[in-house]
N, C-alpha and C positions, 0 to 999 in steps of 0.2 A: 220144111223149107225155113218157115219161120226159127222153129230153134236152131239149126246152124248158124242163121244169120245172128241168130243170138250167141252164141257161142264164139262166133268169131269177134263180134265185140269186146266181149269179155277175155280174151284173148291178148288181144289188143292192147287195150285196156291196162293188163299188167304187164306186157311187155313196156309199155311207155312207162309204167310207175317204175320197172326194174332198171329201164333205161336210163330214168331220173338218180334213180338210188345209187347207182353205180356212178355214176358221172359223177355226183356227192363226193363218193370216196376216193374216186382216182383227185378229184380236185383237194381234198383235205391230206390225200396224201402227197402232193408236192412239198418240197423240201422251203423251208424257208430261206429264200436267196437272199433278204436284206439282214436274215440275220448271221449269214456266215461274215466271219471277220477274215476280210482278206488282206496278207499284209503287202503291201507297196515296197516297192523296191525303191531304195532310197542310193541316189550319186555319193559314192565317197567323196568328201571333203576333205580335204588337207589343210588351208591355211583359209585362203582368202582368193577374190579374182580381180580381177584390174580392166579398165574400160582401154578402149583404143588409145586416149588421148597421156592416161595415167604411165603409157610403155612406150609405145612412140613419142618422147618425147626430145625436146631441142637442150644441148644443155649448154651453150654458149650465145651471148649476145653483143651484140661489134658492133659499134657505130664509126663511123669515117664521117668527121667535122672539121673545120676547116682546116682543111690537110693534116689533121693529127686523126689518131686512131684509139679508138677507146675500145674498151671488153668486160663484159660480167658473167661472172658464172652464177649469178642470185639466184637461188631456187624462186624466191616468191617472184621478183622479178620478169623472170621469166614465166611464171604461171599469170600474172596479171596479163601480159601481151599474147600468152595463148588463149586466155578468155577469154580477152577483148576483141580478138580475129575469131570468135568462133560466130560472130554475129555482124562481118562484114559480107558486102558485097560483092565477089569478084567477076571479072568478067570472064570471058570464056578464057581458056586457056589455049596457047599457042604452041609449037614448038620455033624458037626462033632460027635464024641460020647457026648452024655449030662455028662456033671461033676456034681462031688457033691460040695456046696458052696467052701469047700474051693481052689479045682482046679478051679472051674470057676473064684474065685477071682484071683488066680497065671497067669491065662490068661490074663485076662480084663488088668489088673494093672503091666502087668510083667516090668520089667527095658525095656527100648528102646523102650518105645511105645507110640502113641500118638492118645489117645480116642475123637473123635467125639461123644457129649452126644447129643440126644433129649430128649425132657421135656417130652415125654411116648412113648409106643411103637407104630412103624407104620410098616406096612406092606409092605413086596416087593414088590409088586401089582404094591402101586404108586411110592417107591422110584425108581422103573424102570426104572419110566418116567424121573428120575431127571440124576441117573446113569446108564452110559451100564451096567446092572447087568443081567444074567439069569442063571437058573437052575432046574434041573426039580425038579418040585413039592413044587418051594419055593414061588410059586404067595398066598397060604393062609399064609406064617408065616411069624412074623412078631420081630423086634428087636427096639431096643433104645439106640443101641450103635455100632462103627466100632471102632474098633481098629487096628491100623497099626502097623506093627513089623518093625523098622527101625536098625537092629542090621545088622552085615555087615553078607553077608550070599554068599556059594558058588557057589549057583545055580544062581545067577543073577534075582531071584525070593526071591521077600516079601512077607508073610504071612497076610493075613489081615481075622479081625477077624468081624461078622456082630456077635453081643450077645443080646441077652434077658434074661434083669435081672430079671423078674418075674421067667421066668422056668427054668432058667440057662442052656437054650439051646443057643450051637455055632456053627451058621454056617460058614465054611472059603473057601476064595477064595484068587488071589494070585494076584501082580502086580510087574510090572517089576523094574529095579531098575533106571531108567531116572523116572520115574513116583515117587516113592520116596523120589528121589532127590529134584524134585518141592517142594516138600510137606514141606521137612526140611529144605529149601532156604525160604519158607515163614515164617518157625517159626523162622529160625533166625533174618530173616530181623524184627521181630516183638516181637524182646525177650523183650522190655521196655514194651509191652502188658501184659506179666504172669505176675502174682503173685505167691508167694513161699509158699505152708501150710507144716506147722509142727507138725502138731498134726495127728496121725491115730485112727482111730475107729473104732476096731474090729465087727462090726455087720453083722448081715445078710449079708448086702451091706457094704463091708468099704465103710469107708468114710474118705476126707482127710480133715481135718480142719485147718482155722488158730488162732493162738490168738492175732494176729493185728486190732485192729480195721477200721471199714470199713465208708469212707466216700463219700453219693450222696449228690446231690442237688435236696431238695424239690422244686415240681414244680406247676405251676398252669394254667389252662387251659379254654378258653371260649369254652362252648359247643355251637353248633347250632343243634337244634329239627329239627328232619324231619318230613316232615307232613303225616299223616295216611293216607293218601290216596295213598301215592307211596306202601303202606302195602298192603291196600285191592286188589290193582289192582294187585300188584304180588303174592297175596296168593290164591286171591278169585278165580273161573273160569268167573263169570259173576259180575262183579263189579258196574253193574248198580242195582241189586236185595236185594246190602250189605243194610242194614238197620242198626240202630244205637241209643243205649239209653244209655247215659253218658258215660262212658268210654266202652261200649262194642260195638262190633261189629261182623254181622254176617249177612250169605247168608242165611240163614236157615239151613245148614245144619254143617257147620266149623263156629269159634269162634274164634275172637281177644281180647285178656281183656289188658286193656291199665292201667300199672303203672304210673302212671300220677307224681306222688311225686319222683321216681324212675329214670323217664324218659325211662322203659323198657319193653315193650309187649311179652303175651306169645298166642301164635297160638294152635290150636286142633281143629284137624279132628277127631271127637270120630270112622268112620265107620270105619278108619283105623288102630286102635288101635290093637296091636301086645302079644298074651300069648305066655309065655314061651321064650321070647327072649335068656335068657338063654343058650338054648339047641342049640341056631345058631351055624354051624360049624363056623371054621375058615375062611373059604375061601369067608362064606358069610357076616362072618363080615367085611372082609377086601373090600368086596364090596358096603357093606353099608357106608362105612364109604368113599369111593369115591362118594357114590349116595349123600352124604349129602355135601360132599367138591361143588359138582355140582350144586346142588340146592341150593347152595346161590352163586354162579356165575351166575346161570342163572338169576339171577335179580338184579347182583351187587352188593352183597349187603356186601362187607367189605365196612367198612367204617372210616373216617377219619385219624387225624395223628399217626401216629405208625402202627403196622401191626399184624394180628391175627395167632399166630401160633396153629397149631393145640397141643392139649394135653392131649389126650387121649380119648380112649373108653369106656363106662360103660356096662359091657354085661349084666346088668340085667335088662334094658332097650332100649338098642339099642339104645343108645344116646352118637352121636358124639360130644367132646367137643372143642372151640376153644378161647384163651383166648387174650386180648390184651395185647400187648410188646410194651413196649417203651424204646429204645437204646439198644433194645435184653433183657430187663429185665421186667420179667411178672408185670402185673398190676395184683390188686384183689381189689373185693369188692365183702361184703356178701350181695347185693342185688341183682347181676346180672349183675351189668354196664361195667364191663367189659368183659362180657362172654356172645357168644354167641355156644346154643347145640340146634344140630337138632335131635329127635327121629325117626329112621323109622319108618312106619309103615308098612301094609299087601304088601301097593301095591305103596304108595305115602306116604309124609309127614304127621308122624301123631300129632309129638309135635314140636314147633319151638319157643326158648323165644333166647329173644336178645333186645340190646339198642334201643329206637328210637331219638338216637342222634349218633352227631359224634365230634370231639375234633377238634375244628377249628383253634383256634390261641393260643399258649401257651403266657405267660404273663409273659416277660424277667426280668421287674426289680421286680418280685415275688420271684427269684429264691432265694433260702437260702442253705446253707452246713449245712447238717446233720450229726452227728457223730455214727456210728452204733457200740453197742460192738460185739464184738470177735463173728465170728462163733462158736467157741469152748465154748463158753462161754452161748451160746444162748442153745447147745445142751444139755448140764449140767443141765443149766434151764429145759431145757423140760425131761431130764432125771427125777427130781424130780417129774414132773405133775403126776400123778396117771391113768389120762387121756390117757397115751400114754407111749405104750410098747416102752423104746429106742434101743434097738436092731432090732425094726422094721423101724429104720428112717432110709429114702435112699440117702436125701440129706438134704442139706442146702444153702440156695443161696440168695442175697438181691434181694429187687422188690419194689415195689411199694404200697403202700394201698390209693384206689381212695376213695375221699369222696367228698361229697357237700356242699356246704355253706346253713342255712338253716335262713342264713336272703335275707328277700321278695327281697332285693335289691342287693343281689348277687347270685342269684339263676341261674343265666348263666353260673358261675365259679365252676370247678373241681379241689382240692387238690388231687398229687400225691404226698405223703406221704413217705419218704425212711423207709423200713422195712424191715424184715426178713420172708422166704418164708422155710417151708421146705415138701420133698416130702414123704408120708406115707400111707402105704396100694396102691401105684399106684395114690394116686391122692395129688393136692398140698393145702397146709394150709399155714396161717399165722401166726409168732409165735405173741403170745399178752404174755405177763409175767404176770404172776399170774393170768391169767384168765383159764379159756376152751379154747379148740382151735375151731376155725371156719373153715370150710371147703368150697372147691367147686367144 
């Protein structure tokens, strides 16, 4: 008995040592996990990304002082009073009663007030992000003008006006009178900035014009091409599968068609292709149109000198547009080189055209002084066109008209052209004299 019981110890015994041994080597033979190199998948980058307030931004400033009417298009100008609103108070926001055209004009434009314009309407949504703004129910509507009431008033409270001149909807909210104060210490310190219009024009939209004539400096600019492949890898999902027959390219199932003479690509996803965009409520346009601000952050893709501000939505496509500004004054060109629009689609991107260049070094002894006539003057003209209702025109403002050199040996260089830009039906044209107007 005794030696079994011995035996089975010793049994034992090495069963635990074999157990230990073994467990030894299954542990020595794991793989070293800190030492595989694993490599990270990295976002294509293209240019650069721009923050909410850099793209939605205002590019005209109007004061109404004792019965005269003043305006600037200052870039800095206008970035000092967006600043200095990114750190007021407002109070809640409202929607006020809808006026008929002509109270809504006696608002917008009253004496003592000084309108911040953008170039079309944008949604509370994101000016949110830029101003403490909130109120209920205001995240779908959207405006393209604040106007501020600076008249001296007893409650130690300003009126300020958020309008949308499409529906001649006003919503208002209120700011105190230190906050105010800022505002009319910047305009003074930068009265050599306005200009003074004398002319009014009772339309739809007044409008203030002058009969001064207006002088920029043509400019010129070397482009630098980005290569197609910073494209594929941020449009495509699998960038190895893109295949490729002269200017097109495709995964098999989305499409890149490359403008080669243009310098501009347009993208499509057909399975995401959108009916009825149309009938999008408000709220979801105002979201589409953050999904599209997004999706060209997400791969950087503003690109070179100047900065793209946003300007406008097309609801019968669901296509957000974004134009290039240079010193705050929109660029145009009727082939696309200065615009880029993303189209939603069901679920993702369904159309996406844009430059595949960016404006690298401007060309200083290029510069020239252009002499522009009269806004007033400009408008007269277009009054005559046949082409265009004048009481539908909302603005008038100088810009730029981009073109290209179309000799072999200057095909790197962009003319920025000084021109006349005016805003009709919501979206903006170039004036041409005596031709049709061009749109985009």
């Amino acid at each position: 008995m005794m030696k079994k019981t011995g035996f089975r110890s010793f049994l034992l015994t090495i069963l635990v040592i074999l157990s230990i041994v073994l467990s030894y080597f299954i542990w020595k033979g794991q793989p070293d996990y800190e030492a595989i190199n694993v490599k990270e998948v990295e976002k294509t980058t293209i240019d650069k990304t721009m923050t909410t307030s850099q793209v939605f931004k205002p590019y005209k400033l109007v004061v109404n002082s004792n019965g005269n009417n003043y305006q600037s298009l200052n870039e800095s100008l206008l970035n000092e009073i967006m600043a200095q609103g990114k750190a007021f108070s407002f109070s809640e926001v409202v929607l006020a009663n809808k006026k008929n055209s002509e109270e809504y004009e006696k608002v917008v434009h009253k004496n003592g007030t000084i309108e911040i314009v953008f170039p079309n309407n944008i949604p509370f949504s994101i000016f949110s992000q830029i101003f403490q703004v909130e109120g209920d129910g205001i995240e779908s509507a959207f405006f393209n003008r604040i106007v501020f009431d600076i008249n001296n008033t007893d409650t130690g409270l300003h009126s300020v006006y958020f309008a949308n001149d499409d529906q001649e909807n006003i919503y208002q909210s209120s700011l105190q009178n230190k906050d105010i104060d800022k505002i009319e210490k910047i305009i003074k310190k930068n009265q050599n900035k306005l200009t003074q219009n004398n002319k009014l024009i009772l339309n739809k939209r007044n409008m203030f014009l002058s009969s001064e004539e207006t002088k920029l400096n043509r400019k010129k600019y070397i482009i630098d091409s980005l290569e197609i492949n910073l494209f594929t890898s941020a449009l495509f999902q699998d960038s190895g599968t893109v295949k490729s027959e002269g200017n097109t390219y495709t995964d098999g199932s989305s499409v890149i068609e490359m403008d080669t003479d243009n310098k501009v690509l347009e993208y499509v996803n057909p399975s995401q292709e959108r009916t009825n965009p149309e009938d999008l409520s408000s709220a979801k346009r105002a979201g589409l149109i953050q999904d599209s601000f997004n999706f060209i952050n997400d791969h950087a893709g503003w690109t070179g000198d100047g900065s793209y501000y946003f300007t406008g939505y097309t609801g019968e496509s669901a296509t957000t547009n974004f134009s290039l500004f240079i010193d705050n004054l929109q660029v145009y060109n009727e082939n696309g080189m200065a615009d880029i629009s993303v189209t939603e689609g069901l679920e993702a991107v369904y159309k996406y055209m844009r430059p595949f260049f960016r404006l690298d070094t401007d060309v200083p002894g290029e510069k020239k002084e252009v002499t522009l006539p009269s806004s007033y003057s400009v408008y007269k003209q277009l009054s005559a066109n046949p082409n265009v209702k004048a009481e539908e025109i909302e603005d008038i403002v100088p810009g730029y008209h981009m073109t290209r050199s179309e000799s072999s040996g200057m095909n790197r260089i962009v003319t920025l052209e000084p021109t006349w830009l005016y805003k009709y039906h919501d979206k903006w044209f170039i004036f041409q004299p005596e031709t049709k107007k061009g749109g985009q």
